[in-house]
C-alpha positions in Angstrom: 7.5 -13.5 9.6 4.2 -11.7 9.9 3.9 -8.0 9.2 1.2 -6.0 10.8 -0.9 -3.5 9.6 -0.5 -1.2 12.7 0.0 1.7 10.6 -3.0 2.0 8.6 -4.8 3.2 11.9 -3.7 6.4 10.4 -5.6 5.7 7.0 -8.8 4.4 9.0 -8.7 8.0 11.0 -8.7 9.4 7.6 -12.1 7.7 6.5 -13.4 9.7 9.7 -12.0 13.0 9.4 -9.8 13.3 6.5 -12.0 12.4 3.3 -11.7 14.7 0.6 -8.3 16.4 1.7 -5.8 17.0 -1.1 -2.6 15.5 -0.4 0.1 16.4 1.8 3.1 18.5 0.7 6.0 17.0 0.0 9.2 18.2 1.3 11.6 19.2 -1.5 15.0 16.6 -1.5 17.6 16.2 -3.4 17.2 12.4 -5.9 19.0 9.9 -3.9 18.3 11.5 -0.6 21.6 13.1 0.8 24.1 11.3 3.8 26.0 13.6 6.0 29.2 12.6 6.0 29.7 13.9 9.4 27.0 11.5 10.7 28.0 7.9 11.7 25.8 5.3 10.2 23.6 3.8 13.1 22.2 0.5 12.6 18.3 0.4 14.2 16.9 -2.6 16.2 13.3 -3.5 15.1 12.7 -4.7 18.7 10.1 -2.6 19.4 8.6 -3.4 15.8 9.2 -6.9 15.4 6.5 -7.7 12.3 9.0 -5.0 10.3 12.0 -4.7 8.7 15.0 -3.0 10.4 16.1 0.6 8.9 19.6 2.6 9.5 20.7 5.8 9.8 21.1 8.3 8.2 17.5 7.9 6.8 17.8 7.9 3.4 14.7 9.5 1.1 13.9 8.4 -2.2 14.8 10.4 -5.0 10.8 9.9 -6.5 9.5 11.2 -2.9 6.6 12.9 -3.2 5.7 11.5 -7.6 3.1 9.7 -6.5 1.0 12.5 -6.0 1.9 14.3 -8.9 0.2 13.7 -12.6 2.4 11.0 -13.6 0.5 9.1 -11.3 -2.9 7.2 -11.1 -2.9 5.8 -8.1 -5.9 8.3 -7.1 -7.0 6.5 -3.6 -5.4 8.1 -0.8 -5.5 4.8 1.1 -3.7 2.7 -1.5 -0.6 4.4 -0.8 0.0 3.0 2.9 -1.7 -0.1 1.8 0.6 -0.9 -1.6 3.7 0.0 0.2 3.1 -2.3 3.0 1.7 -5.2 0.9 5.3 -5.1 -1.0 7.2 -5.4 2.3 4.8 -8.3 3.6 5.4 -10.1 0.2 9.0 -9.2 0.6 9.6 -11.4 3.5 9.2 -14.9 1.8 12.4 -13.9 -0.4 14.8 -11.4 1.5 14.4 -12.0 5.3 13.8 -9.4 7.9 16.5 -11.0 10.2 19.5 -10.4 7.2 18.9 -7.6 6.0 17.6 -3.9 6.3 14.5 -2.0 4.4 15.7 1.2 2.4 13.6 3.3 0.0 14.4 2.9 -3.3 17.6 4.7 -4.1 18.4 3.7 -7.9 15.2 4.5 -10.1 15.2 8.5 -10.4 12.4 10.1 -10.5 12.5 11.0 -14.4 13.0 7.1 -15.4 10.0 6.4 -13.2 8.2 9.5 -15.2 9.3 7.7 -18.3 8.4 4.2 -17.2 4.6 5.6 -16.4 4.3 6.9 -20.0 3.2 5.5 -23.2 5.3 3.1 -25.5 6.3 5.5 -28.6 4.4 4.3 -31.6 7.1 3.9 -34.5 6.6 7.1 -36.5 6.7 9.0 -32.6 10.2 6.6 -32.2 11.3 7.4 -35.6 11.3 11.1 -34.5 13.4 10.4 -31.3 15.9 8.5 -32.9 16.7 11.0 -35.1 17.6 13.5 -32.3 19.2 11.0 -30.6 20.3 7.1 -32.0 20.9 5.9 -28.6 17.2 6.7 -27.3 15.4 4.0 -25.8 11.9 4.0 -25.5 10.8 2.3 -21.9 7.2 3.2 -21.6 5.3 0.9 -20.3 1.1 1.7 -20.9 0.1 1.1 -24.1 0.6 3.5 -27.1 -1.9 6.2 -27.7 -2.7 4.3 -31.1 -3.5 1.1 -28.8 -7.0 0.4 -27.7 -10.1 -1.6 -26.5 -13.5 -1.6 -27.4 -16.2 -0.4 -25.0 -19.3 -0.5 -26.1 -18.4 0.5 -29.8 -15.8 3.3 -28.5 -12.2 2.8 -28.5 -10.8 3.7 -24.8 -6.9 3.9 -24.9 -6.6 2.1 -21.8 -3.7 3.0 -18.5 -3.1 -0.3 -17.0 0.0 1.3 -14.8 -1.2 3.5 -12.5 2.2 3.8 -10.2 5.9 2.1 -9.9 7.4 1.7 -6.4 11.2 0.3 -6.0 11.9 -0.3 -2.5 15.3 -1.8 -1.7 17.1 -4.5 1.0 20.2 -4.1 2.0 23.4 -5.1 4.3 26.2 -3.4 5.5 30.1 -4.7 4.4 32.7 -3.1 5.5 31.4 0.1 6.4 29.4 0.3 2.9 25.9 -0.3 2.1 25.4 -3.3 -0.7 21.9 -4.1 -2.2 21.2 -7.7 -1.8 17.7 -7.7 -3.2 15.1 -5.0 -4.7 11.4 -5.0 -4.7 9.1 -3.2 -7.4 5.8 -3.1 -7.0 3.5 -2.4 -10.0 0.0 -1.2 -9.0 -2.5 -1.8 -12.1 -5.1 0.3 -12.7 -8.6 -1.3 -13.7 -11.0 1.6 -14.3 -10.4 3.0 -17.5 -11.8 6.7 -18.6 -13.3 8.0 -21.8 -15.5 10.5 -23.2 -18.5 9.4 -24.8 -19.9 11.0 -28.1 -21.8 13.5 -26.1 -18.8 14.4 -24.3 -19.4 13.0 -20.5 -16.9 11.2 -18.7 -17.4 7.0 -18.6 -15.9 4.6 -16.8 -15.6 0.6 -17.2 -14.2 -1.6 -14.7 -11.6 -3.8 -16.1 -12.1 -7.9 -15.2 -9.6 -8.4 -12.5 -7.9 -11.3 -14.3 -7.8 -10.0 -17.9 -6.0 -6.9 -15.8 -3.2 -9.1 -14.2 -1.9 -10.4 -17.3 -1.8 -7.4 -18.6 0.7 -6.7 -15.6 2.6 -9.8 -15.7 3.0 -8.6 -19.7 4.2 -5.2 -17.9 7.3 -7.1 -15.8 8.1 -8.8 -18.4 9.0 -6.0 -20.3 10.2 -3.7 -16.9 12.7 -6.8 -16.0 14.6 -6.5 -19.8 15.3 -2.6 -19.0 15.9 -2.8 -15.8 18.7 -5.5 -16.5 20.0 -3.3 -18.7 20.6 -0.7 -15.7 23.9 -0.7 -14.1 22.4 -0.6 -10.3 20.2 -3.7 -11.5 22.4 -5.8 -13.4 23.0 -9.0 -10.4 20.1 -8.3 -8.0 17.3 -10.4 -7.4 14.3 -8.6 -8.0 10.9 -9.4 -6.6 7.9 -7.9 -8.8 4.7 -7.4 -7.0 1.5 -7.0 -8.5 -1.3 -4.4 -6.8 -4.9 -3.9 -8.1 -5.4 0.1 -7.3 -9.2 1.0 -5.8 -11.0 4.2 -7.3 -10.7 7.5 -6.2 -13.8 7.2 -4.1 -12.9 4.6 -2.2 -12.8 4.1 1.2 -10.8 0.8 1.1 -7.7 0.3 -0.2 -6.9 -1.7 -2.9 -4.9 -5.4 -2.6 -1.9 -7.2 -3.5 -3.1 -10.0 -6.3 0.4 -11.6 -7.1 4.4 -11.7 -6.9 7.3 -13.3 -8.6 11.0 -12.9 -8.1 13.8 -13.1 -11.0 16.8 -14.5 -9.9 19.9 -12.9 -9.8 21.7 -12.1 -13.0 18.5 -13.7 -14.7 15.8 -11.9 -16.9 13.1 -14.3 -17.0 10.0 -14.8 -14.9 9.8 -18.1 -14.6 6.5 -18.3 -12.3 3.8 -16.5 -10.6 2.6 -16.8 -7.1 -0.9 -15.5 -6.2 -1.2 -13.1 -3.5 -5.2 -13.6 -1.8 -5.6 -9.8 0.3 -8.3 -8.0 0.4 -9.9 -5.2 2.8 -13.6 -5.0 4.3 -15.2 -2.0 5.2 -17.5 -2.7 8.7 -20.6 -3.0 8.5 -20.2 -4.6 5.3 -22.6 -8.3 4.6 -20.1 -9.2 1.9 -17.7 -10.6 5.1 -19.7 -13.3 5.5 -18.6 -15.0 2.5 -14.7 -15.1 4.6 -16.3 -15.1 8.2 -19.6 -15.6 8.7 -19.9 -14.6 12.7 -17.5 -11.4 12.2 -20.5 -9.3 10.8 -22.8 -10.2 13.4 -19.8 -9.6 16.4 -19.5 -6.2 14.8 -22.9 -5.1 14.7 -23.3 -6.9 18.6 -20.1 -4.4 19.5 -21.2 -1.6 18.4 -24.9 -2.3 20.1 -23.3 -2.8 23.4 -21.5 0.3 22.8 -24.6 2.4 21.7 -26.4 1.0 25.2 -24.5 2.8 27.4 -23.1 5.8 25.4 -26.0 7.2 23.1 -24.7 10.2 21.8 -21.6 8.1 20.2 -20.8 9.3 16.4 -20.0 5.8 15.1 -18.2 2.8 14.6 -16.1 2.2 11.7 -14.3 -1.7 11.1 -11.5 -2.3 8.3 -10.8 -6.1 8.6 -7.6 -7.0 6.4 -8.3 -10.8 4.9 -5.1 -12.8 3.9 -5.6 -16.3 2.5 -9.2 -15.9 3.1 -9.0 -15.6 7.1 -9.3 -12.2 8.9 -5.8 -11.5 9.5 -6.3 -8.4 11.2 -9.6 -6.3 12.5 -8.5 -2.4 13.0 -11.6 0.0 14.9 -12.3 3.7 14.9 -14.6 4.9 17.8 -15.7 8.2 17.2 -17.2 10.0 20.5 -16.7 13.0 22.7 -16.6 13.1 26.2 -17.5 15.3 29.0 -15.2 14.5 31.7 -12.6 12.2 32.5 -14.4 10.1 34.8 -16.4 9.4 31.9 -13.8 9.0 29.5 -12.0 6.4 32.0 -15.2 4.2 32.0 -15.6 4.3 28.0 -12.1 3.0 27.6 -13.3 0.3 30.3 -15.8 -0.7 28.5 -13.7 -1.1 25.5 -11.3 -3.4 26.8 -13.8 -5.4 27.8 -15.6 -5.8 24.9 -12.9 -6.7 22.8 -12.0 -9.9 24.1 -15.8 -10.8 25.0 -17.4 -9.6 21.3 -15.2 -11.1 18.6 -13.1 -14.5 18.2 -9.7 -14.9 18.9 -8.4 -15.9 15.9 -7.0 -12.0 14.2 -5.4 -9.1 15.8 -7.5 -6.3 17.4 -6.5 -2.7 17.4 -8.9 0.1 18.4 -8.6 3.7 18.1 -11.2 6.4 20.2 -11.4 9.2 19.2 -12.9 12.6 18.5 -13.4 14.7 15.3 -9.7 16.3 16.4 -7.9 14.2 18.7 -6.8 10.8 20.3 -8.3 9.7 23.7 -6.7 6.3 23.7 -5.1 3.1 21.9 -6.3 -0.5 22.6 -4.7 -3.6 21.2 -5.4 -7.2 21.5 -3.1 -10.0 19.6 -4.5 -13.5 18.3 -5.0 -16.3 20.7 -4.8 -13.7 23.8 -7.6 -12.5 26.0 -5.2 -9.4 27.1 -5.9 -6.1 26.1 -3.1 -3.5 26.1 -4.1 0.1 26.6 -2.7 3.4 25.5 -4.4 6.4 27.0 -3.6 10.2 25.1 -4.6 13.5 24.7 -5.8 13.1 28.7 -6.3 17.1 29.9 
């Protein structure tokens, strides 16, 4: 079943007017989310959002809500966070299926495991130390110790492959309880690594991407033999996804590279799928290489557009490539208006132009817009000439 990208409207609104912004606040809740006991579970159709897995009531929170802001973190792109989570649910679908069971957030890695998990391995005199405060410690870092390094350019960098660990979870309802029938963890890799140089300035090298994935297939490895030893993971199958993170400056996210799933009751990773996603700002000539007319529909778009309404503030294209074909093509149209009459004839215009400017082949949503507010919603699906229309913020 194909999963949409609908959401990350929102993160393309943000290249427009929310670049820069710290992130949001996060509401304080208690680890493992809380259920009223006064409030009957309710099991939600995904009718209305077919492409997604279905959720139930009481809405149940994570107990690491809200970590991957914090400094345990390095997932520093703003847009990676829609774009990881998502990815894992896509890549979900080929092993636990959307019509069996239902999509919770992860409710069994707390957020001080996951705090642990993001930290260094303990080299042995640090280990030594622990383990004589306490015998049972176990050491479950998973970035490289401090005394670990690579060579740039004659400096040793202690490298941070792990940027961020996500568990989401699948479930099914027996006899009035909730059962886990399959969990996902995504690992999102970091492949710009930081150092000071001998004059003191910040440097940055860009990890190969390859080099950088078997470094994270070393990383599940290692997650899958403590997670197995976890009482909530013991006879789960567990799908591990692999996410290459963007920089901080960005305004793309970053893209699922490849997954794997360990059978239940089994702690070896037998074999690796690839994953082929990748996102394209518009205008951007390095399309062509996946679709060589897409470029040149964009810039004829946004021509046709410019014709008849001048004082427009821009056009800006995010085209999601899966397999190397467009799989999606998601517009922001930034303009104001000075009446509705106008308004009405812009979104006419639009609709149009859709159908008539690019090929058939991908989804099409559009979003006008102003620097503050939403004027209207148009969406075209693959192999169809009809474009549905939303109109808001109409006064």
């Amino acid at each position: 079943m194909k999963l949409k990208r609908g959401f990350l409207l929102a993160v393309i609104c943000c290249l427009v007017v929310l670049v820069g912004c710290s992130a949001p606040p996060t509401p304080k809740v208690e680890e493992g989310g809380s259920e009223d006991d006064s409030m009957k579970r309710q099991l939600l159709s995904n009718e209305a959002t077919a492409e997604y897995y279905r959720t139930m009531l009481p809405y149940k929170t994570s107990p690491t809500r809200g970590l991957v802001y914090s400094r345990y973190s390095k997932m520093n792109n703003r847009y990676d966070i829609d774009a990881f989570e998502l990815a894992l649910m896509r890549e979900s679908q080929s092993y636990f299926s959307p019509d069996q069971v239902y999509f919770q957030e992860g409710q069994n890695l707390t957020k001080a495991m996951v705090q642990r998990l993001l930290s260094k391995r303990l080299t042995e005199a640090e280990l030594a130390q622990e383990l004589e405060v306490d015998a049972n410690y176990k050491d479950i870092g998973l970035n490289p110790t401090k005394d670990e390094g690579i060579n740039i350019d004659g400096m040793d960098v202690n490298p941070v492959y792990l940027a961020y660990l996500l568990e989401q979870d699948y479930v099914v309802t027996k006899d009035e309880n909730t059962v886990l029938e399959g969990v996902t963890i995504g690992l999102a890799l970091n492949p710009y690594q930081n150092w000071k140089n001998e004059l003191g300035y910040d440097q940055t090298i860009v990890l190969d991407e390859e080099a950088l994935i078997e470094k994270g297939k070393e990383i599940a490895t290692r997650l899958i033999d403590i997670l197995r030893q976890e009482e909530a993971f013991k006879d789960v199958p567990i799908m591990i996804g692999l996410f290459i993170v963007q920089e901080e400056s960005a305004v793309t996210p970053g893209h699922m590279v490849a997954k794997t799933l360990v059978g239940k009751n089994s702690s070896t990773i037998k074999n690796w799928e690839s994953v082929n996603e990748k996102y394209y700002l518009l205008p951007d000539s390095a399309i062509l290489a996946v679709d060589a007319n897409l470029s040149n529909q964009f810039s004829s778009f946004k021509d046709t557009i410019k014709e008849y309404y001048p004082h427009y503030y821009g056009v800006i294209g995010l085209a999601h490539v899966l397999n190397n074909k467009v799989d999606n093509l998601e517009i922001i149209i930034n303009i104001d208006f000075y009446g509705l009459a106008e308004k009405l004839s812009f979104h006419q215009l639009v609709a149009q132009l859709i159908p008539d400017s690019f090929s058939s082949d991908y989804d099409i949503d559009v979003v006008i817009r102003s620097s503050d507010e939403i004027y209207g919603i148009l969406k075209k699906s693959a192999n169809e000439r009809e474009v549905t229309l939303k109109l808001t913020g109409w006064k």
